[in-house]
N, CA, C and O of each residue as an XYZ file, in Angstrom:
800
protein
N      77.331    156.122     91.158
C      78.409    156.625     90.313
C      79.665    156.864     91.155
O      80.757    156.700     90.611
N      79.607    157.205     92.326
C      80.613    157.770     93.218
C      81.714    156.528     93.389
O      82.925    156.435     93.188
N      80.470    155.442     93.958
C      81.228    154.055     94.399
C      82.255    153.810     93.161
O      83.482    153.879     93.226
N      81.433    153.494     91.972
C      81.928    153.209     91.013
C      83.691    153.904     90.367
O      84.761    153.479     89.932
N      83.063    155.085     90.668
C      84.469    155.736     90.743
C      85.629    155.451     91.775
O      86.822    155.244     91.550
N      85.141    155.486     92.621
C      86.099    155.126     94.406
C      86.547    153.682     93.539
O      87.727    153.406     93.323
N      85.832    153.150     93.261
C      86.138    151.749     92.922
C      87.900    151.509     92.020
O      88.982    151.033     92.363
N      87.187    152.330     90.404
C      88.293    152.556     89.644
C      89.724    153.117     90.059
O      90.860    152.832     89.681
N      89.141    154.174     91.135
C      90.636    154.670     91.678
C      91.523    153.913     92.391
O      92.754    153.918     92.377
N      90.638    153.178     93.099
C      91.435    152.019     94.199
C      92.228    150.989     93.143
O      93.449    150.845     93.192
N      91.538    150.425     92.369
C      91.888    149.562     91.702
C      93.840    150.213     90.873
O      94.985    149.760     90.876
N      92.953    151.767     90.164
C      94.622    151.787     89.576
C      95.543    151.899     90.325
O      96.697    151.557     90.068
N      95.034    152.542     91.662
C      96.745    152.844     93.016
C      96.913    151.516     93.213
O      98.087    151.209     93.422
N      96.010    150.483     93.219
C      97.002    148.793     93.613
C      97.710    148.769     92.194
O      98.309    147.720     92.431
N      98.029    149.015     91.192
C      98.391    148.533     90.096
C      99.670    149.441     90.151
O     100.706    148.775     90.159
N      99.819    150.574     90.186
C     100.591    151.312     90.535
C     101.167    151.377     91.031
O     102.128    151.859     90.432
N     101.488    151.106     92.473
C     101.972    150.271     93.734
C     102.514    149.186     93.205
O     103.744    149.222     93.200
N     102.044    148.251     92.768
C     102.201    146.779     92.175
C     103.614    146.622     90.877
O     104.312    145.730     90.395
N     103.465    147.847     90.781
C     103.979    147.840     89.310
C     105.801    148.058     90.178
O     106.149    148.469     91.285
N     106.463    147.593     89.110
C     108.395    147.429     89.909
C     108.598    148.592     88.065
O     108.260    148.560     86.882
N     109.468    149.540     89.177
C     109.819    150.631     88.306
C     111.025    150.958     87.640
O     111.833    150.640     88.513
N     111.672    151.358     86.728
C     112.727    151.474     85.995
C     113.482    152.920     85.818
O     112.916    153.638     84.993
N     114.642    153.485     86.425
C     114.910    154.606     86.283
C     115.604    154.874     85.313
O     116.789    155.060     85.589
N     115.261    154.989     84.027
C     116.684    155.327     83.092
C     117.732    156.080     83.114
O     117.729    156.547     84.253
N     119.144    156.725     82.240
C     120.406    157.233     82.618
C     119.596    158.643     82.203
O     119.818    159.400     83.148
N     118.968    159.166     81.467
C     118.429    160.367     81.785
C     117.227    160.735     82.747
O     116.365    161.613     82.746
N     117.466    159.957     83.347
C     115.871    160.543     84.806
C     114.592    160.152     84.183
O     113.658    160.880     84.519
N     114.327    159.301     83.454
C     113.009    158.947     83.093
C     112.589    157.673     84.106
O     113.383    157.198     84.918
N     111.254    157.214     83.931
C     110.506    156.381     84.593
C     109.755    155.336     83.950
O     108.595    155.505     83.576
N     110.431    154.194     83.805
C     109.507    153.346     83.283
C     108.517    152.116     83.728
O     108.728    151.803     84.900
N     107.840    151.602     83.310
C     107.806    150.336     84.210
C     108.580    149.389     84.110
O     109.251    149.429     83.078
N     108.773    148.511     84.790
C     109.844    147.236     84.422
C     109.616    146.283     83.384
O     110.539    145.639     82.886
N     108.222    146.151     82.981
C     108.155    145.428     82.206
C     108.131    146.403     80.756
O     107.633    145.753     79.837
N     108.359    147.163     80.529
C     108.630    148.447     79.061
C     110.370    147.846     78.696
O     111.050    147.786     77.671
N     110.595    147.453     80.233
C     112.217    147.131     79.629
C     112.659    146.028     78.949
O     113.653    145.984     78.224
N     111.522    144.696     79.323
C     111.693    143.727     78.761
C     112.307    143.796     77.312
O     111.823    144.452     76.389
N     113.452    143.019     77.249
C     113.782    142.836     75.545
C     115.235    143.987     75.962
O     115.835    144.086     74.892
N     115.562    144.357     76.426
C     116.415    145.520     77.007
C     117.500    145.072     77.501
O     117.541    143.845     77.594
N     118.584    145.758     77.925
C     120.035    144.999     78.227
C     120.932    145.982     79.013
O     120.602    147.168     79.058
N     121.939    145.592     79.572
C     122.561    146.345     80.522
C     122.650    147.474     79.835
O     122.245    148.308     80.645
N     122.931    148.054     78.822
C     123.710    148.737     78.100
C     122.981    150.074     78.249
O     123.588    151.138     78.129
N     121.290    149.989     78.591
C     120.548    151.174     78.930
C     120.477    151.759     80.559
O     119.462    152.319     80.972
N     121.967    151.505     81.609
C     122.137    151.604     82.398
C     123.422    153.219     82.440
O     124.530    153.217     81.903
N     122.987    154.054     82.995
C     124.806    154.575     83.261
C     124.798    154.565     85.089
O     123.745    154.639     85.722
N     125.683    154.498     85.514
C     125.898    153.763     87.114
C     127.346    154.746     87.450
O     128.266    154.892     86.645
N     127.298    155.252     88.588
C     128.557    156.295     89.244
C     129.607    154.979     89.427
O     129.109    154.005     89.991
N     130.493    154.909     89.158
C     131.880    154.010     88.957
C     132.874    154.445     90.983
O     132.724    155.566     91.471
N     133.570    153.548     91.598
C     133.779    154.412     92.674
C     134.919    155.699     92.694
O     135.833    155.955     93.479
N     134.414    156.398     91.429
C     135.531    157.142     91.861
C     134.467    158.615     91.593
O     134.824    159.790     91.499
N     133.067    158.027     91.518
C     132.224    158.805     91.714
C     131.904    160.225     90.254
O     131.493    161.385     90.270
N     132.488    159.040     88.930
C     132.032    159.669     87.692
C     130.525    158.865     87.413
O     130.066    158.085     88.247
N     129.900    159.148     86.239
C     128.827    158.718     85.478
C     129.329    157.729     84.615
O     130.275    158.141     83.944
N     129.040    156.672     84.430
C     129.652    155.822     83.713
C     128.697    155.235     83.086
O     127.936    154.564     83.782
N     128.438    155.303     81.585
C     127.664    154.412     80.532
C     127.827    152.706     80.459
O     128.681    152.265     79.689
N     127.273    152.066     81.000
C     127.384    150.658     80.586
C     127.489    150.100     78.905
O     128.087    149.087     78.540
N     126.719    151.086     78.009
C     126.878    151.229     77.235
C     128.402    151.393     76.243
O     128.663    151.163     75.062
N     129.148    151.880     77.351
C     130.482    152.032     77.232
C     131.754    150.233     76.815
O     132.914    150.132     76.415
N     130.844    149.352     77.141
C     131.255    148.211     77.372
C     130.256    147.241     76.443
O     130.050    146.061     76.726
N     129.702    147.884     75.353
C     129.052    146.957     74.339
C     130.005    146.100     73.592
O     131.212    146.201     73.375
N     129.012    145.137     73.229
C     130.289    143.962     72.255
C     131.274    143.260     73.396
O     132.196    142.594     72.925
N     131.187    143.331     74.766
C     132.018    142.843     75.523
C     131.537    141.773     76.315
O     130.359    141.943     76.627
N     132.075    140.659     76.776
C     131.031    139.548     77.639
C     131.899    140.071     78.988
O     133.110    140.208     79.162
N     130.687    140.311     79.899
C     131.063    140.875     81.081
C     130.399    140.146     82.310
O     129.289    139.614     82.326
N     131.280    140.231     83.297
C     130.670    139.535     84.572
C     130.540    140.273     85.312
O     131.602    140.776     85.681
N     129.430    140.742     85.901
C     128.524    141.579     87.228
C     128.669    141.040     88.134
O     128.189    139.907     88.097
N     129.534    141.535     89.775
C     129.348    141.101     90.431
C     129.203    141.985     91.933
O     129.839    142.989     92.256
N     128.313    141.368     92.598
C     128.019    141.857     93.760
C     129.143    142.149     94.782
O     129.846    141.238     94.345
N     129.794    142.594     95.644
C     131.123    142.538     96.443
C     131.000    142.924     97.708
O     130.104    143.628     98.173
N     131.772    142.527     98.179
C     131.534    143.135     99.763
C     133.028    142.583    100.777
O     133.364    141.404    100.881
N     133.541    143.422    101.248
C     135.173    143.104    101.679
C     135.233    142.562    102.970
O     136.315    142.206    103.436
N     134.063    142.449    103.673
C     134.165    141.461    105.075
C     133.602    140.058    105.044
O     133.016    139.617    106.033
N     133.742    139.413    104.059
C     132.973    138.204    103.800
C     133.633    137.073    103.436
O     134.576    137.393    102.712
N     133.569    135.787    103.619
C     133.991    134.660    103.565
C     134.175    134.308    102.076
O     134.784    133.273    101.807
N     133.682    135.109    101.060
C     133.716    135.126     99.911
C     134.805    136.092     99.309
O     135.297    135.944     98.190
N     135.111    137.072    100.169
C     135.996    137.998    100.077
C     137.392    137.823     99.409
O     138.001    138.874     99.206
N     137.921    136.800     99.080
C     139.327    136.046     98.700
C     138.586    135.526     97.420
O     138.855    134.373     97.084
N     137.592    136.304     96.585
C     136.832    135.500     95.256
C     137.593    136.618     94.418
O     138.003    136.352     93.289
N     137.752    137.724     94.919
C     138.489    138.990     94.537
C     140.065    138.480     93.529
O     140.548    139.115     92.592
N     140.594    137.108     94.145
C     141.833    136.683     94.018
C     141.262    136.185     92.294
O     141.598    136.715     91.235
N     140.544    135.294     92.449
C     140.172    134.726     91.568
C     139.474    135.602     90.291
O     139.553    135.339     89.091
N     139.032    136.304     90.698
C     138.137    137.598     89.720
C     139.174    138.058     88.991
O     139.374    137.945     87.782
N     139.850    138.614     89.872
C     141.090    139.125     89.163
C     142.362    138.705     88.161
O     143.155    139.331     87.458
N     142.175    137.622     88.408
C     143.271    136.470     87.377
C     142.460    135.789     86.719
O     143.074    134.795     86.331
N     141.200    135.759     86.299
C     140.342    135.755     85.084
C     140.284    136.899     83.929
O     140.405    136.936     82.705
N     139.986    137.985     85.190
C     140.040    139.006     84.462
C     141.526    139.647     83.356
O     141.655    140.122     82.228
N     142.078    139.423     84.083
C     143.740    139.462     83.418
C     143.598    138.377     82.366
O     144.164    138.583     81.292
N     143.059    137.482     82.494
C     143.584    135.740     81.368
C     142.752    136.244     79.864
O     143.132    136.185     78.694
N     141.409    136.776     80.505
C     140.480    137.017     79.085
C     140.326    138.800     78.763
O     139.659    139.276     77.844
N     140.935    139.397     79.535
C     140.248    141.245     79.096
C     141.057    141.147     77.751
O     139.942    141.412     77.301
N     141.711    141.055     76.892
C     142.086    141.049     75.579
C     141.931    140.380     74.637
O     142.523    140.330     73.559
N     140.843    139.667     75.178
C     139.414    138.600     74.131
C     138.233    139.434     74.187
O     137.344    139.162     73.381
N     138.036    140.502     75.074
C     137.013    141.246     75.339
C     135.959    141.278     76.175
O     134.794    141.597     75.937
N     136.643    140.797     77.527
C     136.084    140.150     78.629
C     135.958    141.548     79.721
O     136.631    142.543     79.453
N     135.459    141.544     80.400
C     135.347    142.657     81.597
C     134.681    142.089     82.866
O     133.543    141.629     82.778
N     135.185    142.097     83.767
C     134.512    142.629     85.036
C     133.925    143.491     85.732
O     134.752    144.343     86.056
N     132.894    143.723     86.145
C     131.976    145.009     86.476
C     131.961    144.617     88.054
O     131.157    143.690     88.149
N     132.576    144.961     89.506
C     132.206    144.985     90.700
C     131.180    146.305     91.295
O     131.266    147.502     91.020
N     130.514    145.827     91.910
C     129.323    146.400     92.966
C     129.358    146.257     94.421
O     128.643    145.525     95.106
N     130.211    146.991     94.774
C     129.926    146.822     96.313
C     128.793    146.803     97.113
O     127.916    147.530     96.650
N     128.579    146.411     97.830
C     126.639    146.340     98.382
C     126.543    146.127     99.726
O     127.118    145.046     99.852
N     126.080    146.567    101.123
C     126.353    146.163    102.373
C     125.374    145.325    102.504
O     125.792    144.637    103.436
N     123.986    144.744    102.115
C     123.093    144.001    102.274
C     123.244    143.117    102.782
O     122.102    142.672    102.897
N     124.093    142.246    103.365
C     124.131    140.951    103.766
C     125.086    141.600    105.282
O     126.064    142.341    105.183
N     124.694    141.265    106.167
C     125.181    141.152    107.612
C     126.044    142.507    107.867
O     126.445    142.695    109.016
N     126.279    143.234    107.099
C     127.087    145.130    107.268
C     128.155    144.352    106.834
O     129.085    144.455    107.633
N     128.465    143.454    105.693
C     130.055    142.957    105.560
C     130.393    143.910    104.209
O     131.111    143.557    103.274
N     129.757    145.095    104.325
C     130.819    146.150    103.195
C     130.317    147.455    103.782
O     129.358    148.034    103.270
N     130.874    147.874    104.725
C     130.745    148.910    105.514
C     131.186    150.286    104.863
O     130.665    151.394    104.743
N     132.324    149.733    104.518
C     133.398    151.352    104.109
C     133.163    152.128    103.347
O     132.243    151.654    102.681
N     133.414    153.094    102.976
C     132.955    154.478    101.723
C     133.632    153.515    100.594
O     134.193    152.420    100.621
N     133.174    154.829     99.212
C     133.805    153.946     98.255
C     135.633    154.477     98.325
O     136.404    153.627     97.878
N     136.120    155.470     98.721
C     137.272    155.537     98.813
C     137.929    154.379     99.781
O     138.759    153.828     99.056
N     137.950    153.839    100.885
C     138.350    153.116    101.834
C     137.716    151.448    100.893
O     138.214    150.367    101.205
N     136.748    151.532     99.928
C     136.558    149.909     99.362
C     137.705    150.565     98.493
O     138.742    149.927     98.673
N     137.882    151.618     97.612
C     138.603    150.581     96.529
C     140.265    150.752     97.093
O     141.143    150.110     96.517
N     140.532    151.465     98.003
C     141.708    151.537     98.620
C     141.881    149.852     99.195
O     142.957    149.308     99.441
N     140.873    149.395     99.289
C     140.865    147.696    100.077
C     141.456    146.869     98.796
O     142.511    146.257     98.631
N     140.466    147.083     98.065
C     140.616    146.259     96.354
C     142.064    146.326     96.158
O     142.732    145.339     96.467
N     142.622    147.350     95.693
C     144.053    147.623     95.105
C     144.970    147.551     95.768
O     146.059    147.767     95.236
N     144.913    147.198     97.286
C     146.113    147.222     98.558
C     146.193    145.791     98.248
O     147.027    145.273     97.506
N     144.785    144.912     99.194
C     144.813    143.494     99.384
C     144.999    142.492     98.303
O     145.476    141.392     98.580
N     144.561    142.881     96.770
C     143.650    142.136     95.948
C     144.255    142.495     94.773
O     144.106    141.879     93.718
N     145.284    143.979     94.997
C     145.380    144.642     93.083
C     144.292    144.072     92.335
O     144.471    143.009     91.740
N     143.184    144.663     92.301
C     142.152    144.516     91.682
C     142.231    145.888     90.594
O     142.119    147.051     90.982
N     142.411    145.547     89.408
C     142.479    146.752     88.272
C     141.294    146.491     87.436
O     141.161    147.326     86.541
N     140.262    145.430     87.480
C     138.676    145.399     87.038
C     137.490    146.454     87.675
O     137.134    146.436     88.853
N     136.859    147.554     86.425
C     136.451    148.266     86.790
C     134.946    148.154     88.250
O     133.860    147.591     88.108
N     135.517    148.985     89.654
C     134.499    149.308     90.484
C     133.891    150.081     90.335
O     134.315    151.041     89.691
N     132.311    150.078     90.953
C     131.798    151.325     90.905
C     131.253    151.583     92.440
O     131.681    151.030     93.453
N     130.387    152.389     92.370
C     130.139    153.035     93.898
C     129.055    152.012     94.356
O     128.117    151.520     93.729
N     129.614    151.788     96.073
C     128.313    151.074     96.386
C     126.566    151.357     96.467
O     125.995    152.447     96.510
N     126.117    150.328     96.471
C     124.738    150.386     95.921
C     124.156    149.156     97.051
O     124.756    148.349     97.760
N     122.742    149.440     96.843
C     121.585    147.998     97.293
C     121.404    147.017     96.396
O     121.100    147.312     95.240
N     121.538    145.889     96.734
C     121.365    144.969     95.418
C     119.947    144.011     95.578
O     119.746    143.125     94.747
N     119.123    144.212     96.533
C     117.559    143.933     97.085
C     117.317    144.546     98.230
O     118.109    145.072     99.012
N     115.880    144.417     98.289
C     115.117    145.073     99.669
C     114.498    146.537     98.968
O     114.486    146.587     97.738
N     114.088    147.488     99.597
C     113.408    148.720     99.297
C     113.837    149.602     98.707
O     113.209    150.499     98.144
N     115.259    149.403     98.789
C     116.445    150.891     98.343
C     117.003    149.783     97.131
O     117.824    150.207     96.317
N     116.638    148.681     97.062
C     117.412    147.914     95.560
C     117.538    148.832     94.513
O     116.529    149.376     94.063
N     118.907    149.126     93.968
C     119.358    149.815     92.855
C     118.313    149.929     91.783
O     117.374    149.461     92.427
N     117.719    150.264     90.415
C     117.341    150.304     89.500
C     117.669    148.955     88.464
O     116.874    148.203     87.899
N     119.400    148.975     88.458
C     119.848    148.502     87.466
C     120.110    146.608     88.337
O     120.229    145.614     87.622
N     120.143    146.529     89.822
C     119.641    145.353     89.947
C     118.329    144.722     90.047
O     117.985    143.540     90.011
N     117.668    145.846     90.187
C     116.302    145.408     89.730
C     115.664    144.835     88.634
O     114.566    144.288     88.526
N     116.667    145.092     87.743
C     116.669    145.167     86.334
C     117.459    143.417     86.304
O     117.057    142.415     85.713
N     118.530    143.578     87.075
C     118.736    142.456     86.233
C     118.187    140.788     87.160
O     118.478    139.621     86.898
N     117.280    141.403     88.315
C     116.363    140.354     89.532
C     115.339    139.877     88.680
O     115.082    138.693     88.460
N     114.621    141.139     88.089
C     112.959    141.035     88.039
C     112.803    140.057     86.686
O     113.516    140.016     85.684
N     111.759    139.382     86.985
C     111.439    137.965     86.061
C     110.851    138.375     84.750
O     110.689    137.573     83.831
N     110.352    140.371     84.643
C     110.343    140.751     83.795
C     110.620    141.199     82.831
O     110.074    141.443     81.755
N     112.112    141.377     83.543
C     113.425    142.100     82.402
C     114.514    140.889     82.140
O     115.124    140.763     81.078
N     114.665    139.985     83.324
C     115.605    139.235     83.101
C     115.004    137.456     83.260
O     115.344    136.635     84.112
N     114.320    137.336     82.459
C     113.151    135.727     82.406
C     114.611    134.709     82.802
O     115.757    134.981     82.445
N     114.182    133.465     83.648
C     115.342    132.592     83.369
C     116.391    133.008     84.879
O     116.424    132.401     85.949
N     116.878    133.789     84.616
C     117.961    134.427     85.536
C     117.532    135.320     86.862
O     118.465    135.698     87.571
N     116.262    135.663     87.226
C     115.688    136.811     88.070
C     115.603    135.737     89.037
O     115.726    134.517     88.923
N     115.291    136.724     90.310
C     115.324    135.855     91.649
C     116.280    136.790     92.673
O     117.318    137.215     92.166
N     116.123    136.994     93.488
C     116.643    138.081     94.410
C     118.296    137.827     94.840
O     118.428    136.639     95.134
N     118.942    138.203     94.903
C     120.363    138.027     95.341
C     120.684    137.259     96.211
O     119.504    137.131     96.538
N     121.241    136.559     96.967
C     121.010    135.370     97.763
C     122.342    136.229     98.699
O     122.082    136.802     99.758
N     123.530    136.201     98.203
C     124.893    136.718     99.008
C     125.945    138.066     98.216
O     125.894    139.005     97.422
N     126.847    137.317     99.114
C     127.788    138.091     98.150
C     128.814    137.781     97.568
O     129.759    137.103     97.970
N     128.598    138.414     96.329
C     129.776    137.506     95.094
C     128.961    136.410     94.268
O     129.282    135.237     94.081
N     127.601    137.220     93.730
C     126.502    136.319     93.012
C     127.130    137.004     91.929
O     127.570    138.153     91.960
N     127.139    135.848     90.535
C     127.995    136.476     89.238
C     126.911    136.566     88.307
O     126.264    135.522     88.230
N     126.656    137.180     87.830
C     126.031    137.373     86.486
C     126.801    137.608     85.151
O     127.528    138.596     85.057
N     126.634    136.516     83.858
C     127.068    136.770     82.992
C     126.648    136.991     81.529
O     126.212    136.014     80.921
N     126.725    138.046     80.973
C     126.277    138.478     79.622
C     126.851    138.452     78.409
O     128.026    138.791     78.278
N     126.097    138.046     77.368
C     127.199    138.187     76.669
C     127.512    138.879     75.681
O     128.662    139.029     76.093
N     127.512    139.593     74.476
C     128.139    140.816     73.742
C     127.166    141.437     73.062
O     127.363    142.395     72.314
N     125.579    140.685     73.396
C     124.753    142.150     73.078
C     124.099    142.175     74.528
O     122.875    142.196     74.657
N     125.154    142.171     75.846
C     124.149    142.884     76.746
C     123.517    142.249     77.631
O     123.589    142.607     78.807
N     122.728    141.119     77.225
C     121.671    140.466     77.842
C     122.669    139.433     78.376
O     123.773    139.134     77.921
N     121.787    138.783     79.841
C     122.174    137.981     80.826
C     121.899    136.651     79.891
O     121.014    136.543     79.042
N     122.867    135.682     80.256
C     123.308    134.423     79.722
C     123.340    132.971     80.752
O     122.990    131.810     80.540
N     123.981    133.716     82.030
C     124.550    132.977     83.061
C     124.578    133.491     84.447
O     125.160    134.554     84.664
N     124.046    132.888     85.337
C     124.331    133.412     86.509
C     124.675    132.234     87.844
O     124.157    131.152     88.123
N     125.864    133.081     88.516
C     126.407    131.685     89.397
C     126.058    131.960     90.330
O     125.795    133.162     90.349
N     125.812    131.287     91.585
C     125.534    131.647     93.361
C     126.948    132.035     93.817
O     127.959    131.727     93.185
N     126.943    132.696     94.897
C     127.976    133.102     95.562
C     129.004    131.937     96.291
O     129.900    132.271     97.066
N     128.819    131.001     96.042
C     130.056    130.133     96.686
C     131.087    129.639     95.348
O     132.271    129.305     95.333
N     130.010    129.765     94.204
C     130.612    129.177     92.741
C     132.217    130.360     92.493
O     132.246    131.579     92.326
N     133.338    129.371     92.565
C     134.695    130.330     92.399
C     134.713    131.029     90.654
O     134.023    130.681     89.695
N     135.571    131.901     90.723
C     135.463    132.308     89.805
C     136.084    131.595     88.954
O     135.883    131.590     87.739
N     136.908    130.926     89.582
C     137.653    130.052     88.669
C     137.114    128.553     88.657
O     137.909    127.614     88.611
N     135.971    128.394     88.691
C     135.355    127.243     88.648
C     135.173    126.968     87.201
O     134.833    127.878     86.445
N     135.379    125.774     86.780
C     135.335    124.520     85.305
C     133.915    125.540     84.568
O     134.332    126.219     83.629
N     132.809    125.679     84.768
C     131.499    126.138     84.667
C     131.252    127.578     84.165
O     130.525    128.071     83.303
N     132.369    128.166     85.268
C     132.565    129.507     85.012
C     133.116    129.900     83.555
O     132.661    130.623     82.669
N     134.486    128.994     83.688
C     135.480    129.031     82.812
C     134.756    128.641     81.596
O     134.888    129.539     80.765
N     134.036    127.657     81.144
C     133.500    127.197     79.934
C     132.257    128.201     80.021
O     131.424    127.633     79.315
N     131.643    129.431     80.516
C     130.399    130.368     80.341
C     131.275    131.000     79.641
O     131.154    130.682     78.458
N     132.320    131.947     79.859
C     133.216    132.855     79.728
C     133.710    132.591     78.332
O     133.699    133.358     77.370
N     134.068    131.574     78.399
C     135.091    131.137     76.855
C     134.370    131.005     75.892
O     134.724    131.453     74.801
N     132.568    130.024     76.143
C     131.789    130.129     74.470
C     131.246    131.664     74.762
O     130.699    132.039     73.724
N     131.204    132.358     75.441
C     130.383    133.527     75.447
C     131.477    134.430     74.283
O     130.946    135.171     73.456
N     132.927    134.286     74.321
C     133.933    134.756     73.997
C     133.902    134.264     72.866
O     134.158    135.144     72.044
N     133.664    133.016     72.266
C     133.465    132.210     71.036
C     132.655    132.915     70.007
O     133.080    133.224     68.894
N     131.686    133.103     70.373
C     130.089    133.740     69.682
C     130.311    135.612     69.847
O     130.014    136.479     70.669
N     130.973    135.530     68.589
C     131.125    136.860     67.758
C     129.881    136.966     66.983
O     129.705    137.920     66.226
């Protein structure tokens, strides 16, 4: 009987362990796969000016998620982000940036000194929020959410760089996602953005 028991216990701590977890905007715990069927919108995320910010706040909107980081060869995508963002935010378009140091320490700075970078170099007026992990052990919640093959089928797969785009479209759920060399102003981009904008 003992074994038998030792047995059962072992078995649920691997499952438990095993299991990729979900923190909701009120402190709850889910598993990742409870979220399946679920959409950014059950996210709230500190913005960098270090409020609580509802993603939810940005329903009905096709928005592009993107990873950021200000020492990077990708770093001048900021140019391009930003004069998208200006062409479509009054079709109901948004930009969501994430600063993240994960890749080689190329986003070092607090969030005061990133968005002081954004608005000096870049006038970037598309909403930032505070930096975060976007994979590895400390990976955010809400990129976990939008990696794992359980919440996000199709689109999951670990972050590769920086300035990986993810795009959703106005209920929430991921649609599109580009690799980090794809410009923002790329033909591909531009035609995700515009039928996503189409489909009211």
């Amino acid at each position: 009987m003992f074994k038998i028991l030792t047995v059962f216990v072992a078995v649920v701590a691997i499952g438990i362990c095993s299991t990729a977890y979900f923190v909701g905007s009120n402190g709850t715990t889910l598993p990742m796969k409870a979220m399946a069927g679920g959409s950014i919108y059950d996210f709230t995320m500190k913005d960098i000016d270090g409020n609580q910010q509802k993603l939810r706040s940005y329903e009905g909107k096709v928005i592009m998620i993107v990873n950021t980081a200000s020492k990077c060869g990708n770093t001048p995508q900021y140019e391009g982000l930003e004069a998208i963002y200006k062409k479509y935010k009054d079709q109901g378009f948004v930009i969501l940036g994430f600063p993240a140091n994960n890749f080689m320490g190329q986003e070092p700075g607090t969030d005061k000194e990133i968005k002081e970078f954004c608005t000096l170099k870049y006038d970037v007026t598309f909403p930032m929020f505070s930096k975060i992990s976007v994979k590895g052990d400390d990976q955010d919640p809400f990129y976990a959410f939008l990696t794992s093959s359980e919440t996000d089928p199709g689109f999951d797969g670990d972050i590769t760089w920086n300035f990986e785009k993810f795009l959703t479209g106005r209920d929430g759920k991921v649609i599109a996602r580009f690799t980090p060399k794809t410009k923002p102003e790329d033909p591909a981009v531009i035609k995700a953005i515009e039928d996503a904008l189409a489909a009211k």
